[in-house]
C-alpha atoms as a printed R data frame, in Angstrom:
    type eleno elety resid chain resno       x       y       z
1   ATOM     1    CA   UNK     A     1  17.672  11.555   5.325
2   ATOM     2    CA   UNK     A     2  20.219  12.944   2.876
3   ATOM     3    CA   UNK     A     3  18.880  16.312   1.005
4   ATOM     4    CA   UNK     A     4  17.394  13.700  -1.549
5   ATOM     5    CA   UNK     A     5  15.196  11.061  -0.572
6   ATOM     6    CA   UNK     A     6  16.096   8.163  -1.916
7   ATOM     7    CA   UNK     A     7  13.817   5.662  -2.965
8   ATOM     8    CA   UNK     A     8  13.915   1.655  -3.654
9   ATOM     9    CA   UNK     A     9  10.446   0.762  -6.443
10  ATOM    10    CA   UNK     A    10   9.407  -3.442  -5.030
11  ATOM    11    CA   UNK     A    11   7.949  -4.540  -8.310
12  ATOM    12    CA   UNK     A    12   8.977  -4.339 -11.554
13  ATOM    13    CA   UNK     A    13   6.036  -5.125 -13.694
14  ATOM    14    CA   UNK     A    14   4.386  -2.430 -15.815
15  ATOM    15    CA   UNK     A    15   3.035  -0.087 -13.290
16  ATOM    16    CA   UNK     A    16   6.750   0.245 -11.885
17  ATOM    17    CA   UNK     A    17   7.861   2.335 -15.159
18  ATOM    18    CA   UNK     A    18   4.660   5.216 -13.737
19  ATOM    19    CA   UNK     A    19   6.915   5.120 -10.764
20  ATOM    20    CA   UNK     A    20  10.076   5.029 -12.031
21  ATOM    21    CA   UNK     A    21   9.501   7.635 -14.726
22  ATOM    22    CA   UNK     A    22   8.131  10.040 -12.071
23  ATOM    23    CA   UNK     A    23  11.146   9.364  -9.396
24  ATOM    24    CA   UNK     A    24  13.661  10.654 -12.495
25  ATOM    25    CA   UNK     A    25  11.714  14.107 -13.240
26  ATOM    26    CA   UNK     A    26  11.836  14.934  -8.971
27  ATOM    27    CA   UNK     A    27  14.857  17.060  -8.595
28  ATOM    28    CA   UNK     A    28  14.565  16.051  -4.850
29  ATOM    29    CA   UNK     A    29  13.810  12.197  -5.416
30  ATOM    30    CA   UNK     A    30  16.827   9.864  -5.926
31  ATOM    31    CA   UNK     A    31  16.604   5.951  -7.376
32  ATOM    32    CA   UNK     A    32  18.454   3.514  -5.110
33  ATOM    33    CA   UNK     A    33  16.694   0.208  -6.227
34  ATOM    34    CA   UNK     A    34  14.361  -1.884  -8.285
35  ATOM    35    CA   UNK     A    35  13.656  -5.347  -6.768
36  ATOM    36    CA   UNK     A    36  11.599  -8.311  -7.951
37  ATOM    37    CA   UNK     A    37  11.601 -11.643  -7.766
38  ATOM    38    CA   UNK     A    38  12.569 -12.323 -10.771
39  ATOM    39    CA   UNK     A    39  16.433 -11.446 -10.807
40  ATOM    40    CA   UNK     A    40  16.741 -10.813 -14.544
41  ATOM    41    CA   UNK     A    41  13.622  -8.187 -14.641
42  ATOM    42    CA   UNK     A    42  14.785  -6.375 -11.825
43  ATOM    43    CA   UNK     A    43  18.173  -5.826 -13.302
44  ATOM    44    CA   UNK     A    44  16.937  -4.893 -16.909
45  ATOM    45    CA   UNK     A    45  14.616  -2.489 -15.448
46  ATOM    46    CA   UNK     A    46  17.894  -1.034 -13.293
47  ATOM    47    CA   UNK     A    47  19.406  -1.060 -16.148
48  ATOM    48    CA   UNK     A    48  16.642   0.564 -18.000
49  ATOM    49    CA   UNK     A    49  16.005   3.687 -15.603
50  ATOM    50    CA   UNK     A    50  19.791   4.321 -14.631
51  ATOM    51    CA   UNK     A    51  19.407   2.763 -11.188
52  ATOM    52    CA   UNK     A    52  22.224   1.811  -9.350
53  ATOM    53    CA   UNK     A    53  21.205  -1.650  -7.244
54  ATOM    54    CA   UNK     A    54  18.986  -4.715  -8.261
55  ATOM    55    CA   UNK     A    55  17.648  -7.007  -5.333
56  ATOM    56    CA   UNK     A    56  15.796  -9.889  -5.826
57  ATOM    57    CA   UNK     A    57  14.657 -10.078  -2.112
58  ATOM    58    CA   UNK     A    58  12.391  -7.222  -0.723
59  ATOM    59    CA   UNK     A    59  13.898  -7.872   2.776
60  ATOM    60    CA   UNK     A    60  17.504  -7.445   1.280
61  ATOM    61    CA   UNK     A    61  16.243  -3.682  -0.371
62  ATOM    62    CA   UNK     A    62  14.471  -3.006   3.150
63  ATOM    63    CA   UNK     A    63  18.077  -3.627   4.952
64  ATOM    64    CA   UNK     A    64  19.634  -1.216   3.107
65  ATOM    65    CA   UNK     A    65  20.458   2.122   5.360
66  ATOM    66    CA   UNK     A    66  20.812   3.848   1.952
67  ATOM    67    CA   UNK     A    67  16.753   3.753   1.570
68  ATOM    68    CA   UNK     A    68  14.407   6.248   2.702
69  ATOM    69    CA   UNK     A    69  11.140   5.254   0.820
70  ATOM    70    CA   UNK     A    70   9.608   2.678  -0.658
71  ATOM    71    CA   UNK     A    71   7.168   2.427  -3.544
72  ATOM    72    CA   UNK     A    72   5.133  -1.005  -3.968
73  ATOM    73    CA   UNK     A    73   4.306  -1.855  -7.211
74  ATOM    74    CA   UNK     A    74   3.441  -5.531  -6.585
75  ATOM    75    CA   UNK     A    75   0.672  -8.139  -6.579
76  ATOM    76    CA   UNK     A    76  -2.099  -7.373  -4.106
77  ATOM    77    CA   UNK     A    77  -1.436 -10.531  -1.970
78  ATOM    78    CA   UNK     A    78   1.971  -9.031  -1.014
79  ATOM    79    CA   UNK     A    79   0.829  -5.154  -0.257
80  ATOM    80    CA   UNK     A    80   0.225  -5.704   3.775
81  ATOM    81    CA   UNK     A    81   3.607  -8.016   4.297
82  ATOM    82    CA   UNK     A    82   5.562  -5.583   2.333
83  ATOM    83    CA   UNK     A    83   3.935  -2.461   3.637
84  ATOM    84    CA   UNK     A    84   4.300  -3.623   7.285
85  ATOM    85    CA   UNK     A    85   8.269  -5.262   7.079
86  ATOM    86    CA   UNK     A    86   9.294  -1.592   5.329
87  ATOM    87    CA   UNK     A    87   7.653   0.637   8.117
88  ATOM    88    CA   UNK     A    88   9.345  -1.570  10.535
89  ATOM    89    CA   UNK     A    89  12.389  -0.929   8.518
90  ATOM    90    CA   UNK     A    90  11.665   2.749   8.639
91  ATOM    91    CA   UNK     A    91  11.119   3.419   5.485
92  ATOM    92    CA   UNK     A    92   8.224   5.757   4.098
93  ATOM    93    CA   UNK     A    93   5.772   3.576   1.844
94  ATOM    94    CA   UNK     A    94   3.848   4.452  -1.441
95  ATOM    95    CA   UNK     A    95   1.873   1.143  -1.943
96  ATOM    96    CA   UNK     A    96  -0.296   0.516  -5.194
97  ATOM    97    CA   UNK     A    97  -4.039   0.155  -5.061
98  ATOM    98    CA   UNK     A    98  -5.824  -1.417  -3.346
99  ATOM    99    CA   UNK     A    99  -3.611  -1.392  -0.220
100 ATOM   100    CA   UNK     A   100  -4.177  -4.832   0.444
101 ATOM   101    CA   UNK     A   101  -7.023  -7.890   0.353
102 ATOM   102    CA   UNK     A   102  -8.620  -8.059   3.735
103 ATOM   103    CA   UNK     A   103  -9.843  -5.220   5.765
104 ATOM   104    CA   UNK     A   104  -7.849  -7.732   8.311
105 ATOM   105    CA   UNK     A   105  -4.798  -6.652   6.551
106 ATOM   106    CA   UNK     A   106  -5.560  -3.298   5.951
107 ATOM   107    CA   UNK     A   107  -6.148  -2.762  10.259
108 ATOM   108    CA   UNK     A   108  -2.728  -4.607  10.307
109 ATOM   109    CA   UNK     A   109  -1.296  -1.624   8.155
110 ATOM   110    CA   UNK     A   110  -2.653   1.111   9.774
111 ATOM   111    CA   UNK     A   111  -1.026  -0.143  13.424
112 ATOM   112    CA   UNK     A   112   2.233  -0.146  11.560
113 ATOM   113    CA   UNK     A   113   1.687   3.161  10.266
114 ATOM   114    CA   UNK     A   114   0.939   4.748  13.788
115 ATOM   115    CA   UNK     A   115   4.020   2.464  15.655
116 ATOM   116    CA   UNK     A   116   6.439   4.034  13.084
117 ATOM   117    CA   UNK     A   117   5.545   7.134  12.429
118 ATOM   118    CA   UNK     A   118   5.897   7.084   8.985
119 ATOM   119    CA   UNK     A   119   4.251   8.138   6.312
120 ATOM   120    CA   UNK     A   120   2.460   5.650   3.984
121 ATOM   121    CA   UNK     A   121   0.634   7.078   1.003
122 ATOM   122    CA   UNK     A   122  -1.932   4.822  -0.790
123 ATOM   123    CA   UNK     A   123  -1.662   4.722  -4.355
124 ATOM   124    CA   UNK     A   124  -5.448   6.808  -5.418
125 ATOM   125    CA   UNK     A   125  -3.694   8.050  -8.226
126 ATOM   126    CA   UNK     A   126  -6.678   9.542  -9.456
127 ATOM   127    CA   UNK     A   127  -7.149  11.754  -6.521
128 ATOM   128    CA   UNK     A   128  -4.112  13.373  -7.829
129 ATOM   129    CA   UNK     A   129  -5.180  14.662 -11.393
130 ATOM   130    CA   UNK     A   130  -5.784  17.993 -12.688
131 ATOM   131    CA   UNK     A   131  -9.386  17.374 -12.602
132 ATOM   132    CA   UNK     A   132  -9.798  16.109  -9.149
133 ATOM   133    CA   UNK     A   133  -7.669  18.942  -7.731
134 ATOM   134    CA   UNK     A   134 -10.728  21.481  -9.360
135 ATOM   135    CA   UNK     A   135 -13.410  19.641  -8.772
136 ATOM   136    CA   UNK     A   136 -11.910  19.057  -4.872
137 ATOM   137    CA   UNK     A   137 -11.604  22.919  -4.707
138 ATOM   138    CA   UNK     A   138 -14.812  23.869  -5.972
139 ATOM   139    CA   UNK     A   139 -16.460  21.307  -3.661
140 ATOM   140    CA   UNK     A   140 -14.508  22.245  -0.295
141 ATOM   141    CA   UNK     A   141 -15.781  26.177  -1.487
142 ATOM   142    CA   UNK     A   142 -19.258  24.878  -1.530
143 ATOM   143    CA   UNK     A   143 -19.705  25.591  -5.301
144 ATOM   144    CA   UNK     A   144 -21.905  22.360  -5.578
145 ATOM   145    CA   UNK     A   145 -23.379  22.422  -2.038
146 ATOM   146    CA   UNK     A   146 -23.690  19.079  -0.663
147 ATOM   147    CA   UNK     A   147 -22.944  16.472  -2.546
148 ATOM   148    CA   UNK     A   148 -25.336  13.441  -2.216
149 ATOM   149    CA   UNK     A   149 -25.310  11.277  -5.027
150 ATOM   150    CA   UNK     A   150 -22.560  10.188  -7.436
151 ATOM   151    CA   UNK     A   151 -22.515   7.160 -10.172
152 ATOM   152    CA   UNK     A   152 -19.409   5.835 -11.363
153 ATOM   153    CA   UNK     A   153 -18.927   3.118 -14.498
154 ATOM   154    CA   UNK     A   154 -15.233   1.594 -15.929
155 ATOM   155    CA   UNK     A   155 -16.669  -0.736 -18.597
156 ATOM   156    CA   UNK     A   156 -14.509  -3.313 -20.622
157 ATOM   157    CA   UNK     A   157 -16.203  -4.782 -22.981
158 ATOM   158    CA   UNK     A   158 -12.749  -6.600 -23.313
159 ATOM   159    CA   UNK     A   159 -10.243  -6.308 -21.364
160 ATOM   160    CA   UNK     A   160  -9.909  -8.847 -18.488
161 ATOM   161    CA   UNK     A   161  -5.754  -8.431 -18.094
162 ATOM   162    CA   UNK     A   162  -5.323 -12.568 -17.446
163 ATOM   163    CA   UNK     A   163  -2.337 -13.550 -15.356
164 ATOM   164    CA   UNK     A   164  -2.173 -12.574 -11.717
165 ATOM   165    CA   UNK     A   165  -5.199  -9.967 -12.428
166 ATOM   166    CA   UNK     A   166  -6.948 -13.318 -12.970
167 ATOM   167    CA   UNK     A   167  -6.358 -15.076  -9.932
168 ATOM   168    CA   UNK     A   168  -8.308 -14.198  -7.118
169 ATOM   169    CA   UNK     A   169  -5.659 -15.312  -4.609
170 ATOM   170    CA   UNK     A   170  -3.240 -12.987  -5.621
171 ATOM   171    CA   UNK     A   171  -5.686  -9.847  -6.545
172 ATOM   172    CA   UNK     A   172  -8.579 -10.792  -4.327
173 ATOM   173    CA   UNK     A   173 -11.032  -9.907  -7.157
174 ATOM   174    CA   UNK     A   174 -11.694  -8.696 -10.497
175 ATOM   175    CA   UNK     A   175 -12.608  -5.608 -11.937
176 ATOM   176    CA   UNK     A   176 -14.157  -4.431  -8.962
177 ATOM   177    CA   UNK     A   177 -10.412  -4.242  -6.540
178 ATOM   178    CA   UNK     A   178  -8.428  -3.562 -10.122
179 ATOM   179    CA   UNK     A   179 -10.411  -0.431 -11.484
180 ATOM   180    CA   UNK     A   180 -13.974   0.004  -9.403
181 ATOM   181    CA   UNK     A   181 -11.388   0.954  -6.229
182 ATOM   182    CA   UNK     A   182 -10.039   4.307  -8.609
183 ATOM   183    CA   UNK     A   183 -13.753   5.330  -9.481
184 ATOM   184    CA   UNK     A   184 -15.461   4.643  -5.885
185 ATOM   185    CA   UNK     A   185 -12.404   6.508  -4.117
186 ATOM   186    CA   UNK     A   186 -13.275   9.688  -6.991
187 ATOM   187    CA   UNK     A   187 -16.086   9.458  -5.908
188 ATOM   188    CA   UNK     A   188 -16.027   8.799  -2.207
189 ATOM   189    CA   UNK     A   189 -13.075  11.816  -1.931
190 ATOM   190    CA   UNK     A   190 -14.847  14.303  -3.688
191 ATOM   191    CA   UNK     A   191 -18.409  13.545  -1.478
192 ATOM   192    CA   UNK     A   192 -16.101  14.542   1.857
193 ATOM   193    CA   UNK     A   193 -15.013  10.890   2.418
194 ATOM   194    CA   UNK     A   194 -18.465  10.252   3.878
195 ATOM   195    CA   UNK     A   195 -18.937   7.267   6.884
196 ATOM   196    CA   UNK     A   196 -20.025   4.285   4.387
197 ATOM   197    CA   UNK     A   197 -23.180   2.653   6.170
198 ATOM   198    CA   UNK     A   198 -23.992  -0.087   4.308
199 ATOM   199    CA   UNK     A   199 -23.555  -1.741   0.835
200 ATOM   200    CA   UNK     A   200 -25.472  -4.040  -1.742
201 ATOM   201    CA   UNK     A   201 -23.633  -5.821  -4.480
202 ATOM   202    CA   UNK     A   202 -23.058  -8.132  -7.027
203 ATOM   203    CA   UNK     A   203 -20.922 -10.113  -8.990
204 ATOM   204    CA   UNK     A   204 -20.766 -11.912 -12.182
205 ATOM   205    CA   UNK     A   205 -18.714 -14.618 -13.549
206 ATOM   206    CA   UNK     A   206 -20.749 -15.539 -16.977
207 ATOM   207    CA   UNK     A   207 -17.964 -14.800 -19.895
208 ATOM   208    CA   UNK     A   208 -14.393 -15.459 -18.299
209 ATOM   209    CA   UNK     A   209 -11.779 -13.511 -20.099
210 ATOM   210    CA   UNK     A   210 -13.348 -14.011 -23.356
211 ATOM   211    CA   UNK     A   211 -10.100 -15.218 -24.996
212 ATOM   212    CA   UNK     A   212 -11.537 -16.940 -27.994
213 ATOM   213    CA   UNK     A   213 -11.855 -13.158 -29.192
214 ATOM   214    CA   UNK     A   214 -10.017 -12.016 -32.338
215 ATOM   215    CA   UNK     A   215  -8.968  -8.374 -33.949
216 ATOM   216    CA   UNK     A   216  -9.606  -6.649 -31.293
217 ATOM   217    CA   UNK     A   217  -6.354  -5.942 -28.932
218 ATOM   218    CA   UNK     A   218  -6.125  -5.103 -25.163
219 ATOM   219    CA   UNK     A   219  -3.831  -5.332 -22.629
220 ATOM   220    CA   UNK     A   220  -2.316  -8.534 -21.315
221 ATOM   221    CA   UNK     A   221  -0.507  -9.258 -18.376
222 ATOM   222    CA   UNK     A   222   3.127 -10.615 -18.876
223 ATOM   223    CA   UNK     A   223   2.124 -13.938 -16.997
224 ATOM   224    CA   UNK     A   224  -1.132 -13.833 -18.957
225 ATOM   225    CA   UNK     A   225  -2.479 -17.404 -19.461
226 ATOM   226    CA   UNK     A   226  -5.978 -18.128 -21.211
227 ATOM   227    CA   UNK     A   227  -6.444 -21.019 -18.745
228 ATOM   228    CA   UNK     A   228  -6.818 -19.180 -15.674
229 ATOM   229    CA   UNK     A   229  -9.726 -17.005 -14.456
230 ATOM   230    CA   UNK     A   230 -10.927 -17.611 -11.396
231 ATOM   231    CA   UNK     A   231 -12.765 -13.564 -10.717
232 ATOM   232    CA   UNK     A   232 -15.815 -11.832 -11.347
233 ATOM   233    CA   UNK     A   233 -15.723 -10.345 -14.900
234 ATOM   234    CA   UNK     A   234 -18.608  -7.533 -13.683
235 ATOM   235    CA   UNK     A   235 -19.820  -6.128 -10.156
236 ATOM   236    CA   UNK     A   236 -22.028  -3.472  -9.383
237 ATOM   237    CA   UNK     A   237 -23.367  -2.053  -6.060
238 ATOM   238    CA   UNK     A   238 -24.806   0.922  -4.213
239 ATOM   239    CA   UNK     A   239 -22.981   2.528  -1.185
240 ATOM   240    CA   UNK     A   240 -25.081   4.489   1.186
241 ATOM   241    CA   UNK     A   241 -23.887   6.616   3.515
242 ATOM   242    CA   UNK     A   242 -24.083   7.809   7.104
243 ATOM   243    CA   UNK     A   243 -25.289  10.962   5.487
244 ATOM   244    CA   UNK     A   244 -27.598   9.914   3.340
245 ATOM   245    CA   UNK     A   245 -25.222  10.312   0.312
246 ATOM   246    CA   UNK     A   246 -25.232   7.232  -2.129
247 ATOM   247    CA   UNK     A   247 -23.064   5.693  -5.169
248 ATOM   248    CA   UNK     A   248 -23.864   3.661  -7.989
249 ATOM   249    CA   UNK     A   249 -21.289   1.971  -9.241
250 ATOM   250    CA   UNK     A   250 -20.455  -0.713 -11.976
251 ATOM   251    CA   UNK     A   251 -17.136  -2.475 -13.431
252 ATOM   252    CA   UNK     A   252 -16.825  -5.013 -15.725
253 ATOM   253    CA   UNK     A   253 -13.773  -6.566 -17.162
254 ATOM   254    CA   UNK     A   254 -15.931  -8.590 -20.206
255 ATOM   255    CA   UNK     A   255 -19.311  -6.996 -21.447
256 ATOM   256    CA   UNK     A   256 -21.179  -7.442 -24.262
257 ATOM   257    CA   UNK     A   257 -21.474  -3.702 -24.112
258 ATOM   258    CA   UNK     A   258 -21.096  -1.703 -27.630
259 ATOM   259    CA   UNK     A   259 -18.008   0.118 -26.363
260 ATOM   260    CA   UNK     A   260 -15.654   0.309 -23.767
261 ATOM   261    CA   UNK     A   261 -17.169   3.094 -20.756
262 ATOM   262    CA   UNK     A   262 -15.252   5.075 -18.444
263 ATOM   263    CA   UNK     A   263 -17.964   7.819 -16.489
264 ATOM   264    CA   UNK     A   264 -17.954   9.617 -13.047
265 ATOM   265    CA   UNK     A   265 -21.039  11.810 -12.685
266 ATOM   266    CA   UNK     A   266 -21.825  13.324  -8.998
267 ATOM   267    CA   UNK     A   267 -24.319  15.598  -8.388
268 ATOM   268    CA   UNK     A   268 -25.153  18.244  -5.507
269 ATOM   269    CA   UNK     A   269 -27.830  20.726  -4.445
270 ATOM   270    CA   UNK     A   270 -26.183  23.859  -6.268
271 ATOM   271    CA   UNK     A   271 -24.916  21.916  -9.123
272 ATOM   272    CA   UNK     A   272 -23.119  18.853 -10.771
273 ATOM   273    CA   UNK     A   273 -20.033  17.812 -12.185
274 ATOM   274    CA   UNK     A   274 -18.677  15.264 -14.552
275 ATOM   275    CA   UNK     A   275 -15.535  14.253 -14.793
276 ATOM   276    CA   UNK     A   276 -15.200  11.877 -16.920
277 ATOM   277    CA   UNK     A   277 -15.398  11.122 -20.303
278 ATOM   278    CA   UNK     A   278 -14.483  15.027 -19.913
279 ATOM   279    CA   UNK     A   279 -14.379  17.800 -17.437
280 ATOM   280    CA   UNK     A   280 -17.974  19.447 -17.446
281 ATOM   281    CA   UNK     A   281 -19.559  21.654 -14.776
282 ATOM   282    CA   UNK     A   282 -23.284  21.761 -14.842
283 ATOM   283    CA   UNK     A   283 -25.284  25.155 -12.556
284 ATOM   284    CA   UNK     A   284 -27.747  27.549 -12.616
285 ATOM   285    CA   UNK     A   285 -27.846  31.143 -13.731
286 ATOM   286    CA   UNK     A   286 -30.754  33.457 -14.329
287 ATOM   287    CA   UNK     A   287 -33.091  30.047 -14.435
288 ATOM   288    CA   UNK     A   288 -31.208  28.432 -16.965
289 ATOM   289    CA   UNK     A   289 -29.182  25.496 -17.100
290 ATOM   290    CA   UNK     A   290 -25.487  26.236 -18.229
291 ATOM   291    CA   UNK     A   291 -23.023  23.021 -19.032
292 ATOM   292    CA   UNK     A   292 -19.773  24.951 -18.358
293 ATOM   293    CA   UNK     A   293 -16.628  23.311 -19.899
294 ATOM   294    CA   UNK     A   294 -13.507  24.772 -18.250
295 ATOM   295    CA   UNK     A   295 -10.232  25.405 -20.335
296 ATOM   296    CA   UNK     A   296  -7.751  23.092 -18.879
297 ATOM   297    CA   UNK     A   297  -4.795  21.209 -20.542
298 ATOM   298    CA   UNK     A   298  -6.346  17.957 -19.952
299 ATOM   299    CA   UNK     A   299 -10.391  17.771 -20.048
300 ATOM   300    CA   UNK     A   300 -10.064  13.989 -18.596
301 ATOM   301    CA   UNK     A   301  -7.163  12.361 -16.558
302 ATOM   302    CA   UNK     A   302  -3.630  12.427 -17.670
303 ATOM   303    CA   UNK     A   303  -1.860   9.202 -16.574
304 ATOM   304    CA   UNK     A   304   1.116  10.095 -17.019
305 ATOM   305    CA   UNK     A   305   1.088  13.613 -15.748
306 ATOM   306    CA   UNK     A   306  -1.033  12.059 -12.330
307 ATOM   307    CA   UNK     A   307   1.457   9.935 -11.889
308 ATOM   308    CA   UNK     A   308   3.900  12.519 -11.527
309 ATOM   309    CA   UNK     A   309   1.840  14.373  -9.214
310 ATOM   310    CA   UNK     A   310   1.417  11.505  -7.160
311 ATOM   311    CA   UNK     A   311   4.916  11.012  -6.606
312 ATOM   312    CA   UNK     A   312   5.720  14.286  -6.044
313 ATOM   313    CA   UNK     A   313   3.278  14.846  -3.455
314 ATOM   314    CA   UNK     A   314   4.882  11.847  -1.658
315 ATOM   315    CA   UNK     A   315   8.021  12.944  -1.811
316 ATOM   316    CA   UNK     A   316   7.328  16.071  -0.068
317 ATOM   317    CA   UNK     A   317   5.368  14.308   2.474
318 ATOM   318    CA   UNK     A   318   8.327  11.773   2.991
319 ATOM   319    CA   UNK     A   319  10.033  15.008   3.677
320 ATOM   320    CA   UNK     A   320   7.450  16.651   5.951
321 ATOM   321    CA   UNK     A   321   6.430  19.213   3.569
322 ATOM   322    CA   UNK     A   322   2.573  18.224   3.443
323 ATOM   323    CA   UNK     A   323   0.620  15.504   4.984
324 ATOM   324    CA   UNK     A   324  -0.633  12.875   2.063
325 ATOM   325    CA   UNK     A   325  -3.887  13.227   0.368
326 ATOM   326    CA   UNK     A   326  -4.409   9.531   0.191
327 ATOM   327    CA   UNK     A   327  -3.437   8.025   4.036
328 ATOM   328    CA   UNK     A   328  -3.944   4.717   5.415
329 ATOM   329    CA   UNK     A   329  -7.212   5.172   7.040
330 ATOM   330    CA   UNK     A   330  -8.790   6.029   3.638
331 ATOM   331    CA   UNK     A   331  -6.863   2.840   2.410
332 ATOM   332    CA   UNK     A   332  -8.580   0.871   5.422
333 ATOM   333    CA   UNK     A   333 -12.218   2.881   4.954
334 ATOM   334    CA   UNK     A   334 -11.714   1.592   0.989
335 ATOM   335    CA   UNK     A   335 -11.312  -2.214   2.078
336 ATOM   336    CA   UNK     A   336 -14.315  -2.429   4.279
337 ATOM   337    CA   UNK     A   337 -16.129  -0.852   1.113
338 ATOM   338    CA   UNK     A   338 -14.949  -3.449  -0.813
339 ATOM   339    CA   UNK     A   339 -15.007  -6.310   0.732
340 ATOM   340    CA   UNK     A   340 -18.450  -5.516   1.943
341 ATOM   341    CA   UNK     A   341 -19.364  -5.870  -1.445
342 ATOM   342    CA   UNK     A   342 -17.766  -8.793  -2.372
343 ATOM   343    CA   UNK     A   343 -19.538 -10.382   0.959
344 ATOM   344    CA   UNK     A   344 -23.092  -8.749  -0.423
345 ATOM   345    CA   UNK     A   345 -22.735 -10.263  -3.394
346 ATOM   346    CA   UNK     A   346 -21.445 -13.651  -2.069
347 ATOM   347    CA   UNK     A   347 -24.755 -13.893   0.379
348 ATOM   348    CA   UNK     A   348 -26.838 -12.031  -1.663
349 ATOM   349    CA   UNK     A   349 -27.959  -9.378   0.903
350 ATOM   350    CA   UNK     A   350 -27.076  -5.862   2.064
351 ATOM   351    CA   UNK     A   351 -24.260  -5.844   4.334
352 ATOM   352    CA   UNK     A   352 -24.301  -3.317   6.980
353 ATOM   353    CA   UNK     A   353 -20.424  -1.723   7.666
C-alpha cells in the first residue's frame, strides 16, 4: 500500500457521489476508479470527481495492482459476486447495504473475508452518525441500563424509488432490505447486537408504487419505469431476542399515512432514548421525569456528514488503524434477520433463527 490508499467506487448510480464526495475530503484516501456498466456513466462520473480511470468491467478495476480498496455501490444482486472476486483480488471492500440477498450469500462473504484477511466494512451508515456515536457511548457506560425494547418506523407515504428498487430479483425486497435494514441495525447495534431468536413478519403488496399520483415529488430511480413492481410496498415484524430484548419494526414504501415517518425509540431500565425525528434523552432525577435534549450540531442524522465518517473510518481500518464498526458477521447476523422475515411473512408463521 502506497502512503494513500487508493480506492476504485463499482457503481456509479446516485449513492456513488456519498462515496465519492467523502474519498475527496480524506487527505489519506486517493480515487483510482469509477466503474459501471454503463461505459458513458462511468466516465462522466470520472470526469465529474477528477478521477483518473473509467472501467466498464468490475473484473478489469479488480486487476488493477494500482487498487487497494474497493467501495460497492451497486445493485443488491451483485454485492456477494463483487464482494467475494475483490477479496480474492486483495482488495479491502466497503459494500452498500444490505451486503447481499441470501443469508447463503452472505456465509459465502464471510469465508472470503476470513481466507483473505481483509477487511470488509458493511455499509450501516447510520451506525456512523453523530447521534449513534452518543447514544453508543452512553449505552456501553450503562447510562440506560439494559436495553430491552426498541421500535423503529421509516414510513413513505410515497416514495417507492421504481427501477431496480422495484424488482425483487435485483434488490430482493422492498422497503424492508432498502430502508428497514438502516433502522433494525440502529436498533440492533445500540441493544449490544443481541443473538436474534426468532422473528414474525409481514408483508404487503396492496398499492404498488402508486404512480398515478400527482404534485407531490419523490425520488425516482434513473431506470425508474411505472410498469414494474414486483416488492412489498410495507412490512412489519417483531424480533425477539436470546435475551429477551424485542423490536418492533415497520417500513413502508406507499401508505396512506398523513405524512411521511422516520422514528427510532429504544428504551432501557434507567432510561430511554430517541433518536429520531431528533436526539432526546429521557431519565429520572429526584422522581421526576426529565426529556433532556443535548446541544449537538445535528439533533437527527446528517447524511452527508455520516457519510464522511463512514469512509473515513474505513480508510483507517484499510490501513490497520481501527477494526470496523460494521464487519461481516453483523452483515451475515442482518441477513438471517431479514430473510427470516421475509420467510415469516411468506408462510405466515414465526420463524425461529
Amino acid at each position: 500500500m502506497t502512503n494513500k490508499l487508493r480506492i476504485g467506487v463499482i457503481g456509479a448510480g446516485s449513492i456513488s457521489d456519498q462515496h465519492l464526495n467523502a474519498y475527496r475530503r480524506n487527505p489519506r484516501a486517493e480515487l483510482a476508479a469509477v466503474c459501471d456498466k454503463n461505459a458513458g456513466r462511468a466516465r462522466e462520473k470520472a470526469e465529474k470527481h477528477g478521477v483518473p480511470r473509467a472501467y466498464a468491467d468490475y473484473r478489469e478495476l479488480l486487476a488493477n495492482p494500482g487498487i487497494d480498496a474497493v467501495s460497492i455501490c451497486t445493485w443488491n444482486d451483485s454485492h456477494a459476486e463483487i464482494s467475494i472476486a475483490a477479496l480474492e483480488a486483495g482488495k479491502h471492500v466497503l459494500c452498500e447495504k444490505p451486503l447481499c440477498k441470501t443469508v447463503e450469500e452472505a456465509l459465502r462473504v464471510e469465508q472470503a473475508v476470513k481466507r483473505s484477511g481483509k477487511t470488509l466494512q458493511v455499509g450501516f451508515v447510520r451506525r456512523y452518525g453523530a447521534n449513534t456515536r452518543i447514544v453508543k457511548a452512553m449505552a456501553d457506560g450503562g447510562e440506560f441500563g439494559e436495553l430491552y425494547y426498541a421500535k423503529a418506523s421509516c414510513i413513505r407515504r410515497l416514495g417507492n424509488p421504481g427501477g431496480w428498487f422495484a424488482d425483487k430479483q435485483r434488490s430482493g425486497g422492498g422497503p424492508l432490505i432498502d430502508v428497514g435494514v438502516h433502522v433494525i441495525d440502529l436498533c440492533w447495534y445500540l441493544m449490544g447486537r443481541p443473538k436474534a431468536k426468532s422473528v414474525s413478519g409481514n408483508t404487503y403488496a396492496k398499492l404498488g408504487n402508486r404512480a398515478n399520483v400527482q404534485n407531490l415529488a419523490y425520488y425516482k430511480s434513473s431506470d425508474y419505469d411505472p410498469a414494474l413492481n414486483t416488492v412489498e410496498d410495507l412490512a412489519n415484524a417483531l424480533i425477539r431476542f436470546e435475551n429477551g430484548a424485542s423490536l418492533l419494526v415497520d417500513v413502508s414504501f406507499a401508505l396512506h399515512a398523513k405524512e411521511d415517518e422516520l422514528s427510532v425509540k429504544l428504551y432501557g431500565e434507567k432510561g430511554g432514548v430517541e433518536l429520531e425525528p431528533k436526539l432526546t434523552f429521557v431519565t429520572e432525577r429526584c422522581d421526576t421525569i426529565l426529556n433532556m435534549t443535548p446541544q449537538i450540531d445535528h439533533s437527527s442524522f446528517d447524511f452527508a456528514s455520516g457519510f464522511r465518517d463512514e469512509i473515513d473510518h474505513f480508510v483507517e481500518a484499510c490501513r490497520g488503524g481501527e477494526p470496523t464498526l460494521s464487519p461481516v458477521e453483523d452483515g451475515v447476523e442482518m441477513m438471517k434477520i431479514l430473510c427470516g422475515i421475509y420467510e415469516s411473512a411468506e408462510k405466515g408463521e414465526e420463524i425461529r433463527l
